[in-house]
C-alpha positions in Angstrom: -1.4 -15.0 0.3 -3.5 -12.5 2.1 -4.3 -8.9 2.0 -2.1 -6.6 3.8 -2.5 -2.6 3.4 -3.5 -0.3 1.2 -1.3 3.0 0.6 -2.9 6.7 0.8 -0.5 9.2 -0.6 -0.6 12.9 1.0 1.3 15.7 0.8 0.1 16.1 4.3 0.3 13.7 6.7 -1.1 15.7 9.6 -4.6 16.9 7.2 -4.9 13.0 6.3 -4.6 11.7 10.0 -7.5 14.2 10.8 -9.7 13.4 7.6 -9.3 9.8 8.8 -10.0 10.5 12.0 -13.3 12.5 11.3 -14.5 8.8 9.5 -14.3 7.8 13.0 -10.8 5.7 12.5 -7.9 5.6 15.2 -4.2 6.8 13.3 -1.1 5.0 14.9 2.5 6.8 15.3 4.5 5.6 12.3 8.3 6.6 11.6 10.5 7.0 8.5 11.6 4.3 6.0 15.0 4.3 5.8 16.7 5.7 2.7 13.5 6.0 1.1 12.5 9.7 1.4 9.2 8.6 2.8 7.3 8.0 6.3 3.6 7.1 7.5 1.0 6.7 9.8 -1.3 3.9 10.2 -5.0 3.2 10.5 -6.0 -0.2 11.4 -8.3 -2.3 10.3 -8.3 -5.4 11.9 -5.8 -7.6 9.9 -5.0 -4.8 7.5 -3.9 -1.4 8.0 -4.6 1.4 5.2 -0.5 3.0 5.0 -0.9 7.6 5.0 2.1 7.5 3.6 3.9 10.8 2.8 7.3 12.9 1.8 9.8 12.9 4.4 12.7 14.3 2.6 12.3 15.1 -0.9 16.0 14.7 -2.6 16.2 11.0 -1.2 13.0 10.2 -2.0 13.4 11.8 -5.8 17.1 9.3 -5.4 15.1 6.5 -4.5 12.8 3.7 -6.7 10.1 3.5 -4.5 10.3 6.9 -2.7 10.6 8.5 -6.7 7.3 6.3 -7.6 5.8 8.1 -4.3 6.8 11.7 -4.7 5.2 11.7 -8.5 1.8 10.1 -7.7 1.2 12.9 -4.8 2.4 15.5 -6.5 -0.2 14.4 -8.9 -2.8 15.0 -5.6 -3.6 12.9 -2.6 -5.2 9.1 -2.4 -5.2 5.7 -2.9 -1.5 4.6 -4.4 -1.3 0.9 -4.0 -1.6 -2.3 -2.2 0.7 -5.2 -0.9 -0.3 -8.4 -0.3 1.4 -10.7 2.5 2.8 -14.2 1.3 5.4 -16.8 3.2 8.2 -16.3 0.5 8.9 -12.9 -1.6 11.6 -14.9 -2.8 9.6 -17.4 -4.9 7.5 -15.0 -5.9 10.3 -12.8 -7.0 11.4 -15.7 -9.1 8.0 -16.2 -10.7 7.4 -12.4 -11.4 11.0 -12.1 -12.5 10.8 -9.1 -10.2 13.7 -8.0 -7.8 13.5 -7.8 -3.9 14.1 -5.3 -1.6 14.2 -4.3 2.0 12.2 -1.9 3.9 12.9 -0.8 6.9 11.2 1.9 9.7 11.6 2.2 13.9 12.9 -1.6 14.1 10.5 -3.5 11.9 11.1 -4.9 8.7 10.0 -6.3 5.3 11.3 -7.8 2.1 9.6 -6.7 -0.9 8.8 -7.7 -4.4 7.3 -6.2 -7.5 7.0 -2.8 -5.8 8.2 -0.4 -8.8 5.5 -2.5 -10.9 2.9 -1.6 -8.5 3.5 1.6 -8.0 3.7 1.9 -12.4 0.9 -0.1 -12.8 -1.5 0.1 -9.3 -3.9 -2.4 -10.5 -1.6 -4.8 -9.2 -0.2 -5.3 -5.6 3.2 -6.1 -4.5 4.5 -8.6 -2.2 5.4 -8.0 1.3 7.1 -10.9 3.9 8.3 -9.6 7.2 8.1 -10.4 10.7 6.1 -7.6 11.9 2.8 -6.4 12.0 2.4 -2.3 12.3 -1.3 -1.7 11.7 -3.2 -5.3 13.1 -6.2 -3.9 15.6 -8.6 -1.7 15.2 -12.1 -1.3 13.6 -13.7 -1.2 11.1 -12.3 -3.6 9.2 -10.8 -3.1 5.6 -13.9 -5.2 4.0 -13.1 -4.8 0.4 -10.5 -3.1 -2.5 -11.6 -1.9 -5.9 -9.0 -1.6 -9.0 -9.6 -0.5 -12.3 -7.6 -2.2 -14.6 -6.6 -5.3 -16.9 -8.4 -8.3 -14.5 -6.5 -10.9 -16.6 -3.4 -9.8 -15.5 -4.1 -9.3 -11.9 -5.2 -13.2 -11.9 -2.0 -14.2 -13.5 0.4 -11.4 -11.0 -1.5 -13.2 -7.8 -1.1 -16.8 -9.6 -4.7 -17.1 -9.3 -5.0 -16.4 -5.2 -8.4 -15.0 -5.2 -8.5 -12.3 -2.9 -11.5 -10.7 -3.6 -10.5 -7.9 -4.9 -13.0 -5.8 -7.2 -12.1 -5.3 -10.6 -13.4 -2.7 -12.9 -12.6 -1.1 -16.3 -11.0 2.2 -16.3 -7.1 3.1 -16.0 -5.2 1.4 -14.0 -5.8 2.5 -10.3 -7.1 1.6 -7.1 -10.5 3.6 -6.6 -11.9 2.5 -3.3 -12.2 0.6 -0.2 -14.5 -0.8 1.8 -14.2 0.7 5.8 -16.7 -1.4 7.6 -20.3 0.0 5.8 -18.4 2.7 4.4 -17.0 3.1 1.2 -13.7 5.4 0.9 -12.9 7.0 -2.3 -11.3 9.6 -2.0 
């Protein structure tokens, strides 16, 4: 179990690529997610990519669980959504979380997920990402930390005690910040 991206929602993809861009980061080409409503960018960061991830077409993603999650937490205003951590089997993880997968696909690469709708409710927590691609590996800086606010109790017992050195603080569940090389991006 390992780190692998973090999620910006914007309302504007193009305004996000350039504020990344102005922290001195390079923004990859990304696509649409099938059936979702959504579609992304990506800035790299070594072996984790942070996801701009934005609204595509509204009525499928307002039709859609994830894509529905999406749409109301940018609406709300742009930044840091969620998280996903790689593992070898969503399955058993699934099984443990008594969560349900799914499939996400964009441009020819794919992923099963787990525990996304719980993420997305609750972004303390990550979900769970297994697929044979990697869309964001390269780049620098590297993503050298994540802080959450929220219950750190339950994150232990969601990640079955992986520690992934993720900062915990109190406050409402949400992730605050990330570590870009020396810089720190809250947004």
């Amino acid at each position: 179990m390992r780190l692998d991206h973090v999620i910006y929602g914007t309302s504007d993809l193009d305004a996000a690529s350039e504020r990344m861009r102005a922290l001195g980061l390079e923004v990859r080409p990304g696509g649409v997610h099938e059936g979702q409503g959504t579609h992304n960018r990506i800035v790299p960061l070594g072996e984790t990519y942070l996801e701009l991830m934005a609204i595509g077409d509204r009525d499928e993603a307002a039709a859609h669980p994830f894509g529905s999650r999406v749409l109301a937490r940018i609406e709300a205003g742009d930044g840091l959504i969620g998280w996903a951590v790689r593992v070898e089997s969503v399955e058993a993880v699934a099984e443990r979380l008594g969560t349900r997968v799914s499939t996400i696909r964009r441009a020819g690469l794919e992923g099963k997920l787990t525990g996304v709708e719980e993420a997305l409710d609750e972004p303390t927590l990550p979900f769970f990402i297994q697929g044979t691609s990697r869309p964001g590996e390269g780049g620098a800086p590297e993503l050298t930390f994540i802080e959450v606010a929220g219950d750190a109790d339950r994150l232990g017992r969601w990640l079955d005690g992986a520690d992934l050195g993720v900062r915990v603080v109190d406050g409402a569940p949400a992730v605050r910040a990330i570590g870009l090389g020396e810089q720190t991006f809250r947004p």
